[in-house]
N, C-alpha and C positions, 0 to 999 in steps of 0.2 A: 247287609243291613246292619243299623245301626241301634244298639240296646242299651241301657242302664243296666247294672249289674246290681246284688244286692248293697257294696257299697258303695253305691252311688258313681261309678266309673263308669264311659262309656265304652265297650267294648263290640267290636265287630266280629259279626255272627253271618254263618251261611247256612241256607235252609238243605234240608233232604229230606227225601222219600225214600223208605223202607218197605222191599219187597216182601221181607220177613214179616211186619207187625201192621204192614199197611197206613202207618204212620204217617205223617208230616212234621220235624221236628227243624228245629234251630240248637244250632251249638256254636263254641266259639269259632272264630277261625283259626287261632291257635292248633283245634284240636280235629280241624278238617280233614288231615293228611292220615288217622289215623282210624277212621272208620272203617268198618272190614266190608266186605265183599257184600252185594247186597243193597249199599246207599248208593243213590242217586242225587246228585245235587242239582239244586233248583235253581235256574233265575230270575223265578215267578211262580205262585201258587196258580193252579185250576181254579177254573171259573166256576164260580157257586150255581151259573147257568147250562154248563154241560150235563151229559147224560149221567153223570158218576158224582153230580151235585157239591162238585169242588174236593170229594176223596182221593183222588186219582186212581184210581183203582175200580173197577168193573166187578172182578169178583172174585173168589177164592177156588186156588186147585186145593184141592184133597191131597191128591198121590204127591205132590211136589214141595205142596206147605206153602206156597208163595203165591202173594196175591196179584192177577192178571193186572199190570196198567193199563189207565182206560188210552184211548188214541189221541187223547188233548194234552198227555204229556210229553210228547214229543216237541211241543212248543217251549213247555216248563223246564228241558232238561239243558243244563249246560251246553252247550254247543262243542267245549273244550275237551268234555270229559271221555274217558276211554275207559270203558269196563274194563272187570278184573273178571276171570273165569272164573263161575259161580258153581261151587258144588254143593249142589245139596242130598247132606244123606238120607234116605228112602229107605226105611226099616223092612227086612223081607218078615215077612211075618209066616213059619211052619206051620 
């Protein structure tokens, strides 16, 4: 996708979803390569008519800290992209 930047430059952006914050954001493409473990890129937003009313996301685990994608993103998600093994730390609590 295509944006104007504050000056006035057009500059090309790619969208992701954020398992961590539940997100939906755009950044440059410049700075694609450099997102950590966790984004998923998009090559299209959820439908403001699915069950998750265009969040992509269904609902939040607790024990994990990351929020469940709903099943309409499987549509949204690059085709190209290949996860990074995602670890997340899970505090034991004494």
């Amino acid at each position: 996708m295509k944006k104007l930047n504050t000056a006035g430059n057009i500059v090309e952006t790619k969208t992701f979803f954020s398992i961590f914050s539940g997100i939906i954001y755009e950044v440059p493409a410049d700075y694609a390569n450099s997102v950590d473990e966790g984004q998923f890129p998009l090559i299209s937003k959820p439908k403001s008519s699915c069950k998750c009313y265009g969040r992509g996301y269904e609902s939040f685990d607790k024990k994990q800290n990351t929020y469940n994608m709903c099943s309409c993103m499987r549509k949204c998600i690059d085709p190209t992209f290949v996860p990074k093994e995602i670890r997340v730390p899970i505090e034991k609590f004494v």
